[in-house]
C-alpha positions as a Markdown table, in Angstrom:
| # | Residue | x | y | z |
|---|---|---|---|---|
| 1 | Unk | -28.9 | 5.6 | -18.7 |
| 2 | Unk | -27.0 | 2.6 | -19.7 |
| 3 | Unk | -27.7 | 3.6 | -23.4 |
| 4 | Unk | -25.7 | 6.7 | -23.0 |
| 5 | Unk | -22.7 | 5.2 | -21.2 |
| 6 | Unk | -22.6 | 2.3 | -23.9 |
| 7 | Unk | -22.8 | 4.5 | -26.5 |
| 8 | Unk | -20.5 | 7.4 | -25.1 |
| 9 | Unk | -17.7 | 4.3 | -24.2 |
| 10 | Unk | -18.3 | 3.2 | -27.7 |
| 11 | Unk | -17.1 | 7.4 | -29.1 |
| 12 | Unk | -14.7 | 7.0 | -26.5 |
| 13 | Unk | -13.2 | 4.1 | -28.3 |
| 14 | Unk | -12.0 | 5.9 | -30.9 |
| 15 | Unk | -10.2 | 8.8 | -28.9 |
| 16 | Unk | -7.9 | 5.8 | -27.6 |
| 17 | Unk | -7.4 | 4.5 | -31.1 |
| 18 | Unk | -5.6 | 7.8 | -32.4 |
| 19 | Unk | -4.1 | 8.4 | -28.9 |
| 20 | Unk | -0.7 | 8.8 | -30.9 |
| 21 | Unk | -1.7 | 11.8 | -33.0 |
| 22 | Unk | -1.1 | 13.7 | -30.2 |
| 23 | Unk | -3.3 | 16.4 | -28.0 |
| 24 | Unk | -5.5 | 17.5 | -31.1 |
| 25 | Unk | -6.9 | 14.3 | -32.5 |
| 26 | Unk | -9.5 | 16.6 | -34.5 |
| 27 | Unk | -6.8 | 17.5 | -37.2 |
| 28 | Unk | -6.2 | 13.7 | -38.4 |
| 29 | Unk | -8.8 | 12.9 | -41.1 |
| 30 | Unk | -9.1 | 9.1 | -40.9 |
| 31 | Unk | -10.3 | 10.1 | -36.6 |
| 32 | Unk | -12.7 | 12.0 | -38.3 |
| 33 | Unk | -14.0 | 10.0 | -40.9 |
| 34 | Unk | -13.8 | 6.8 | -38.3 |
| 35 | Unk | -15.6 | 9.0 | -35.8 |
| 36 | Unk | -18.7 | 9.8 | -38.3 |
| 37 | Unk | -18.8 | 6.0 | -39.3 |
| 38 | Unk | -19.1 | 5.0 | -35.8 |
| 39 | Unk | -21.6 | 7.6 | -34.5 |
| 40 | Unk | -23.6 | 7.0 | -38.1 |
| 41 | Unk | -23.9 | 3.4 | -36.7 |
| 42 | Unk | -24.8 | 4.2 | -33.8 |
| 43 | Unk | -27.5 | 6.0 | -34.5 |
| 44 | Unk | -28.3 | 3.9 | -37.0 |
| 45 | Unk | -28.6 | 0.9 | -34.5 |
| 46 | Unk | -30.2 | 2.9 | -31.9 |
| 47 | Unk | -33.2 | 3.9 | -34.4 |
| 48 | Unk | -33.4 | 0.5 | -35.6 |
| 49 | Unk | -33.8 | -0.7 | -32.4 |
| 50 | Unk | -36.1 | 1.9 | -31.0 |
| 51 | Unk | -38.5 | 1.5 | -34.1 |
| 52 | Unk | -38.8 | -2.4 | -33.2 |
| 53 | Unk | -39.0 | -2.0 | -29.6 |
| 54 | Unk | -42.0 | 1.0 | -30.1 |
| 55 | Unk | -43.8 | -1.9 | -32.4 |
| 56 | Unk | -43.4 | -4.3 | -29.6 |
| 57 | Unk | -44.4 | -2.1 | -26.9 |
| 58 | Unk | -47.7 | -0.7 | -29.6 |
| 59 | Unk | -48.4 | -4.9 | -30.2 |
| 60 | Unk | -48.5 | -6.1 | -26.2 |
| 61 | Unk | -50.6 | -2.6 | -24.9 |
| 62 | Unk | -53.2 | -4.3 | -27.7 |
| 63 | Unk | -53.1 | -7.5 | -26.3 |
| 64 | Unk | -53.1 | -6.4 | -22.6 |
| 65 | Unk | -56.1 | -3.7 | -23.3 |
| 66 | Unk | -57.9 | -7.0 | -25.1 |
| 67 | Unk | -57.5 | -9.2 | -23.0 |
| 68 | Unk | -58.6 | -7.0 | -19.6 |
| 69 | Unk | -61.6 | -6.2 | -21.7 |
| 70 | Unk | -62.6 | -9.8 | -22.5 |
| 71 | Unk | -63.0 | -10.0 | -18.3 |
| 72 | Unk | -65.3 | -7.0 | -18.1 |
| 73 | Unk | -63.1 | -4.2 | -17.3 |
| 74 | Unk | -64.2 | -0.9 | -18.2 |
| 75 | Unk | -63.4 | 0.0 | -21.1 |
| 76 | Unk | -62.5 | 3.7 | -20.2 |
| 77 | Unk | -60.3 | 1.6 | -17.0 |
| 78 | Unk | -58.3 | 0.1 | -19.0 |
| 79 | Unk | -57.8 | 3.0 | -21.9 |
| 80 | Unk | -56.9 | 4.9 | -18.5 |
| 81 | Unk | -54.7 | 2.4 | -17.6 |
| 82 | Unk | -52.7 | 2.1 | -20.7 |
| 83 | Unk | -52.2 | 5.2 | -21.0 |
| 84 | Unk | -49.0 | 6.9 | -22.3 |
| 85 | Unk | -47.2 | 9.0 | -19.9 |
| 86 | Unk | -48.5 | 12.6 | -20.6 |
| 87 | Unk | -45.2 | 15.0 | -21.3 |
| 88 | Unk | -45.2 | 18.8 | -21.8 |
| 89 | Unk | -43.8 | 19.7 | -24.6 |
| 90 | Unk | -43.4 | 22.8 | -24.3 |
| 91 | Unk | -41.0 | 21.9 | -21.2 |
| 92 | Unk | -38.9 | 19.5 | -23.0 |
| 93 | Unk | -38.5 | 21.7 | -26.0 |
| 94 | Unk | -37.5 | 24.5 | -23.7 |
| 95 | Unk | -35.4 | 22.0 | -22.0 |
| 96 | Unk | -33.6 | 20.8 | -25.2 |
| 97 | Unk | -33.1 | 24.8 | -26.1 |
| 98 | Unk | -31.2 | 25.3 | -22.9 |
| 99 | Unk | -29.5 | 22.4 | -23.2 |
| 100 | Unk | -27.9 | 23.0 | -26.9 |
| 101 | Unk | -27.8 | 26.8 | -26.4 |
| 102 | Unk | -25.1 | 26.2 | -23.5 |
| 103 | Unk | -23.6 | 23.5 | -25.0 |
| 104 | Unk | -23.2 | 25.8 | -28.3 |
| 105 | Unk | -21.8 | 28.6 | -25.7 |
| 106 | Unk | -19.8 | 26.0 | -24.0 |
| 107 | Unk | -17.8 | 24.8 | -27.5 |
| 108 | Unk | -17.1 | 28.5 | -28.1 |
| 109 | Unk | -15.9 | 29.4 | -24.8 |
| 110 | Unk | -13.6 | 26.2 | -25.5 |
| 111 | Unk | -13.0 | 27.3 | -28.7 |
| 112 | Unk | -11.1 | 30.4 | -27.9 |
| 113 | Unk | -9.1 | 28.4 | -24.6 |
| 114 | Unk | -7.2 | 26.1 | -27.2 |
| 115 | Unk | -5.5 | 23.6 | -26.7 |
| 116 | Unk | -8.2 | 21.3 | -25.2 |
| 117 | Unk | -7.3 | 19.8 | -22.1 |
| 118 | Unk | -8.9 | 19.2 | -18.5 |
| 119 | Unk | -10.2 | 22.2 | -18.4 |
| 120 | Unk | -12.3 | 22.0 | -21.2 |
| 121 | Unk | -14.4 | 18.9 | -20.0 |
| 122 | Unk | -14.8 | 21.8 | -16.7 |
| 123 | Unk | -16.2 | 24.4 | -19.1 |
| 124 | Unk | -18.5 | 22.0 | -20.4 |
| 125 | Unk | -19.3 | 20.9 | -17.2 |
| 126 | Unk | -20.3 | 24.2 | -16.4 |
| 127 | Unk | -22.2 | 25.5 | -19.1 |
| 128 | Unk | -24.5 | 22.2 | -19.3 |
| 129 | Unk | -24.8 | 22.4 | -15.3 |
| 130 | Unk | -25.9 | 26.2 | -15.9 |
| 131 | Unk | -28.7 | 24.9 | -18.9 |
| 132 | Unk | -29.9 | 22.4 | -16.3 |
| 133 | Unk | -30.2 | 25.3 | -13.5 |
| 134 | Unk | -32.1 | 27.6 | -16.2 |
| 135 | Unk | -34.4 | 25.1 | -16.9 |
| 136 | Unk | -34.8 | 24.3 | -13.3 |
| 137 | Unk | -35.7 | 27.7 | -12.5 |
| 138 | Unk | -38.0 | 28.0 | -15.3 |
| 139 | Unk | -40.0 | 24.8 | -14.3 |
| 140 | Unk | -40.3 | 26.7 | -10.7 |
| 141 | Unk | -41.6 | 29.6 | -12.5 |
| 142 | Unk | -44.2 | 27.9 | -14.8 |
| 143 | Unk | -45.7 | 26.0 | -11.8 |
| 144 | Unk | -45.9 | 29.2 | -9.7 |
| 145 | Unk | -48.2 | 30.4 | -12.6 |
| 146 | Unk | -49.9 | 27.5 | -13.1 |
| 147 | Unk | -50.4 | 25.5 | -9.8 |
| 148 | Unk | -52.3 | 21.8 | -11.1 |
């Protein structure tokens, strides 16, 4: 969670450095070519970092797993233990479809109430609020099917 306010503050930024183009920032070219070099980076350092961390994370499992074999755990207890947390992706695929399908329905709705203002963060608000209810109900729905 701090990730995403870091790197939302960080987009933020550059809203507050073309505050004097006035209410549509989107028309000035050197916002939007200083917006795509800092969301590049971004991403860029969030891979980076990600890719080293998963390495990390890969090199100390080994060296926990070895180590709790050496003093005669189970082998199967401690491959149990170590275990990555199971996800269903067919839920988080669903989940991502809501999610950018309202989003998507959300920019158009926006698109036609120009100029932005206030009540464009609200219609966003909405629409994402109403992919997270979808995918709420659908998660009811699946388990109903499938009790575990």
């Amino acid at each position: 969670m701090k990730k995403l306010f870091l790197i939302c503050g960080a987009l933020l930024t550059c809203f507050g450095a073309s505050a004097q183009s006035g209410l549509q920032p989107f028309y000035d070219r050197e916002f939007n070519e200083e917006f795509v070099h800092v969301t590049g980076t971004l991403i860029g350092i969030y891979l980076f970092t990600s890719f080293f961390l998963a390495i990390i994370r890969m090199a100390l499992d080994s060296r926990i797993k070895r180590r709790m074999i050496e003093r005669g755990i189970s082998e199967t207890a401690v491959s149990q233990y170590l275990e990555p947390a199971r996800t269903d992706r067919k839920s988080s695929a669903i989940k991502w479809f809501l999610i950018c399908a309202c989003s998507g329905i959300g920019l158009g709705i926006v698109n036609f109430n120009l100029p932005l203002g206030i009540h464009s963060v609200a219609i966003m608000a909405v629409c994402i609020s109403l992919s997270f209810l979808a995918y709420y109900f659908f998660i009811q729905r699946s388990e109903k099917k499938n009790p575990a």
